[in-house]
N, C-alpha and C positions, 0 to 999 in steps of 0.2 A: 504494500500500500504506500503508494509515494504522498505524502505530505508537504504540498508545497507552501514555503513560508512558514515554516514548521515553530520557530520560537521555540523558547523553550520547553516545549512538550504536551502542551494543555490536551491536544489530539491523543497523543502517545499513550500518555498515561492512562486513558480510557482505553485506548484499542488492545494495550499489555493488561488490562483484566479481562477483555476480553478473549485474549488468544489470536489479536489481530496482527501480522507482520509489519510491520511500517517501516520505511524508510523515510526522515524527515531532512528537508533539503533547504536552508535557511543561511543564509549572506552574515548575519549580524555576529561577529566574535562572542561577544557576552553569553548570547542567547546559545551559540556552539557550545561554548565553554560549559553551559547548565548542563546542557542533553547531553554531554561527553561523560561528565559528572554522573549522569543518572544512568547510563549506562544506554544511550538509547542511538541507536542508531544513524548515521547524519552524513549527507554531503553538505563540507562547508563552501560554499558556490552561488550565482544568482540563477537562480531560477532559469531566466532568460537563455542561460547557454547550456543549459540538459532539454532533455526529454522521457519523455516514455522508452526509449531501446534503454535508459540510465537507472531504469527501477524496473528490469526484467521480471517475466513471472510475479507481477505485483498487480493486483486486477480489480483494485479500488483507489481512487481520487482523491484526494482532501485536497483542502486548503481554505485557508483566509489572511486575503494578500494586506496589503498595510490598507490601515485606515484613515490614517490622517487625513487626506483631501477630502473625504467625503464625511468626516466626523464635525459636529456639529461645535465642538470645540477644537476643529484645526483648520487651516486655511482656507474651506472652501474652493480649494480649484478642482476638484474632482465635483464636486456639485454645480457649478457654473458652467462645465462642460460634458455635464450626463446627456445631453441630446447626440454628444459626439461620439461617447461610449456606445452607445444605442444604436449608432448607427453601425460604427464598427463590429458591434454583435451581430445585425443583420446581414451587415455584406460577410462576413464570415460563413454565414449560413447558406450562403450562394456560391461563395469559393469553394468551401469546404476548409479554409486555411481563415487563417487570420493575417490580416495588412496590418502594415502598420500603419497605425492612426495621429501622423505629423501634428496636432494640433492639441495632441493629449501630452503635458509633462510625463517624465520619466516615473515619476513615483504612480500618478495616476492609472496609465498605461498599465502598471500590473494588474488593476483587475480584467483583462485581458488574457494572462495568463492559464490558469484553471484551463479557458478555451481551447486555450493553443493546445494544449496537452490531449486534452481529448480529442478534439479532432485529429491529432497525429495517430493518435491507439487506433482509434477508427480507421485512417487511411492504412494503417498498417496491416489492418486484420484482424489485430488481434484489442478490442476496443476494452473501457474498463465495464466490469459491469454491476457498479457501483459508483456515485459521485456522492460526497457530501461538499459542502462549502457557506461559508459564514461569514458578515461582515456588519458594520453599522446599519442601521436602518436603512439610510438615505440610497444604500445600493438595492433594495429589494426591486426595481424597477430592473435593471442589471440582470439578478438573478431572475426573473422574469422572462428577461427576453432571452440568455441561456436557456431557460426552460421548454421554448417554443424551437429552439436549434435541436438542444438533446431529444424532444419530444420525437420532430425528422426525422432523426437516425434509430429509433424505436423505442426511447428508454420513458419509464411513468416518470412521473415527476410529483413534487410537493415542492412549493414553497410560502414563506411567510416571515412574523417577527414575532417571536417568542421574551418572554421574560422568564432569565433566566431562575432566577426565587424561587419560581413554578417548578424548576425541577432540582431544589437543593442547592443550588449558590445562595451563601449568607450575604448577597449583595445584589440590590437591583438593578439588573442595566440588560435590555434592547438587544436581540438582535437579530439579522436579517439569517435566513437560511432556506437553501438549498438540498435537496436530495433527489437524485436520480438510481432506479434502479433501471440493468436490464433486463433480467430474468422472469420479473414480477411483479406488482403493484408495490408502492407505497403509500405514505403517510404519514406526517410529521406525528412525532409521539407525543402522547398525551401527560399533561402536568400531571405530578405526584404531589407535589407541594402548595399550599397554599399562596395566594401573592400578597405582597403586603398593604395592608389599608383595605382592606377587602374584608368582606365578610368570609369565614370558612366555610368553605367546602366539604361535604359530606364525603368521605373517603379519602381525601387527602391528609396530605401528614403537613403538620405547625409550616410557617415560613422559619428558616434557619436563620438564624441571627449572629450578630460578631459575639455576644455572649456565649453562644454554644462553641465556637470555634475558638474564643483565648478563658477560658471559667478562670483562669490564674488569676487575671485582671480583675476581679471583681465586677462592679457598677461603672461603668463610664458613658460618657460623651465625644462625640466623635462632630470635631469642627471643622467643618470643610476647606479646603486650600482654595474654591468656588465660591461667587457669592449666588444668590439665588434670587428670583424675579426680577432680572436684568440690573441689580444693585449689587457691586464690588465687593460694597464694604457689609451687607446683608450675608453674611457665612449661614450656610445650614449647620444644623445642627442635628445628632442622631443618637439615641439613646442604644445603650451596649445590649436591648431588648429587642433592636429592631438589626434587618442587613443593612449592611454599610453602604453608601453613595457608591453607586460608577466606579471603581477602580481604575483608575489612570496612573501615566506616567511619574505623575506629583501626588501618589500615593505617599510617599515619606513627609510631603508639607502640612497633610493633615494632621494638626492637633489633637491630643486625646487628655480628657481633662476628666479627676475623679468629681464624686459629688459633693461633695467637700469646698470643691473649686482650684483644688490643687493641681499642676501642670502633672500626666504621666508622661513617659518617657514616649516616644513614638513608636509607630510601629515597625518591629525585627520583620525581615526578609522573610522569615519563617510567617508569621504573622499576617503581613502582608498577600501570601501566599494562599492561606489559608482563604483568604476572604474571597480568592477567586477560586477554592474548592480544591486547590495542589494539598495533595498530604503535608503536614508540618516540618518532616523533615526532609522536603524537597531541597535536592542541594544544589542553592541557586550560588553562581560563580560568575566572574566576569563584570563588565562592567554594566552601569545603566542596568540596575536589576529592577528599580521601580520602571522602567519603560518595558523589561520583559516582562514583569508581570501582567502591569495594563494592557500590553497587547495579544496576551495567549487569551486564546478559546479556554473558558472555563470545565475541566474535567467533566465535571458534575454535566455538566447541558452532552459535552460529547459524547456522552455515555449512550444517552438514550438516540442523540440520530445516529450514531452507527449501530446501535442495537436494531433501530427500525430497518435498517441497511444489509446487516450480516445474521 
C-alpha cells in the first residue's frame, strides 16, 4: 500500500493493526526521521519522481497531500485556484494522464498527485483496487471530481466530510475524504462516537476528550494560540472535559492553564500526539514535530476508512 505524503505515520499506524502492508513515501526529514523511529517503512523522496512500478505488488492508495493552500488558516492559493484544479481533474479524465496545470503553484499542484498514480496503475494493468484519500474540507469539490474519473474506470466511490470526534479523536477538526473500491461497493463508515455539543446518540460511545488522553494533568484549560469570531485577541478556550481545538502546527503555542489559574507547562510531543489519536509513546524525532503532528491523518478516523476498504 503506497502512502503518499505519508508524514509521520497517522495512515501507518492504523493499517499495522490492521495487517495492512504500507509503504509510506514522504519528502519532509523530521516526518522521515519519526517513521524510521517507529519502525515503519519509507521512501524519503517527492512524490513527484516515483510511481506505482516504486511500490510493486502494493494494490491500495493513500494519501493526503499538504494542506496549507487550501486550509482555511493558510494562504488561500489553493482555494483561489480550485476552478483550475477542476479542470485539470477533468482533462485528466480524457487523457487518461494528468498535464501539468502551469497556473497551479508547486505546493498546490500536489493535490494532483493521488491522480497521477492511479491512472498510471490503470495504464499499466495492473490498477489499485483500493483508494482512500483525505484533506481539508475546502478540497471535497477535488475529491468529487476524482470520484467521477475513478467512477470511468469502474471503481464505487464515497465521498464526504467527517468529524473526526465521531470516530475517537479527542479533538475536533473536519475533514474531506475519499474512498474508492474496485472489487465492490463502498461507504464511508459510520461514527462510533458521539460529537461534541450534541446531544448523545443512542449507541454510541462518550466524545473523547484531552482528559481521557493526559488523566496525569488533572482539570485544565486549554487557551488557544487562535482567536475566535474573527477577534485576535478573543482566545478560545476548552475545558480538559471537552477535545481539544484543531491540532495544528502551533500546537506547542497553546497555553494550558490549571483551575487555580496557574500556568501548566505545555504540551510534550507525546501529549501533543495523543490528541490527534498516535499512541503516547509514538516516537516523534526530527524536527518541526508540532507541524508533523498537525498535518498527519489522525489514526483513530484511519482506522475505520481503510477498514471500510480492506
Amino acid at each position: 500500500m503506497p502512502d503518499l505524503f505519508a508524514g509521520p505515520g497517522g495512515i501507518d499506524c492504523a493499517a499495522r493493526e490492521l495487517g495492512v502492508n504500507l509503504t509510506g513515501f514522504e519528502w519532509d526529514a523530521g516526518a522521515v526521521a519519526t517513521r524510521r523511529a517507529a519502525g515503519l517503512p519509507t521512501v524519503h523522496g517527492d512524490v513527484r519522481d516515483y510511481g506505482p512500478e516504486d511500490a510493486p505488488g502494493e494494490d491500495v492508495l493513500a494519501g493526503g497531500p499538504p494542506c496549507q493552500t487550501f486550509s482555511v488558516t493558510g494562504n488561500g492559493a489553493g482555494r483561489r485556484v480550485l476552478t483550475t484544479v477542476l479542470a485539470a481533474v477533468r482533462d485528466a479524465s480524457v487523457r487518461g494522464r494528468v498535464a501539468a496545470a502551469g497556473e497551479l503553484d508547486e505546493r498546490t499542484s500536489l493535490v494532483l498527485e493521488p491522480l497521477r498514480w492511479a491512472l498510471e496503475a490503470h495504464g499499466d494493468g495492473a490498477p489499485y483496487r483500493a483508494i482512500l484519500l483525505e484533506q481539508v474540507p475546502t478540497v471535497l469539490p477535488v475529491w468529487e471530481a476524482y470520484a467521477e474519473v475513478l467512477t470511468g474506470l469502474g471503481y464505487s466511490t464515497a465521498y464526504g466530510v467527517l468529524n473526526t470526534e465521531e470516530f475517537g479523536v479527542p479533538q475536533t477538526r473536519r475533514r474531506a475524504v475519499l474512498l474508492a473500491r474496485l472489487d465492490g461497493s463502498v461507504t464511508l463508515p459510520s461514527p462510533t462516537h458521539d460529537r461534541h455539543r450534541t446531544h448523545p446518540v443512542l449507541g454510541r460511545l462518550a466524545t473523547r476528550t484531552m482528559g481521557d488522553v493526559m488523566p496525569r494533568r488533572g482539570e485544565f484549560e486549554v487557551v488557544s494560540n487562535y482567536g475566535t469570531g474573527g477577534d485576535p485577541r478573543n482566545r478560545g478556550r476548552r475545558h480538559s472535559s471537552e477535545p481539544a481545538f484543531t491540532v495544528t502546527g502551533k500546537i506547542f503555542r497553546n497555553r494550558v492553564v490549571g483551575l487555580d489559574g496557574v500556568e501548566q507547562s505545555r504540551f510534550t510531543p507525546g501529549e501533543a500526539g495523543t490528541l490527534q489519536s498516535f499512541p503516547g509513546d509514538w516516537p516523534w524525532s526530527g524536527k518541526d514535530i508540532g507541524q508533523q503532528i498537525g498535518n498527519a491523518c489522525p489514526p483513530a478516523l484511519a482506522g475505520p476508512l481503510l477498514g471500510a476498504l480492506v
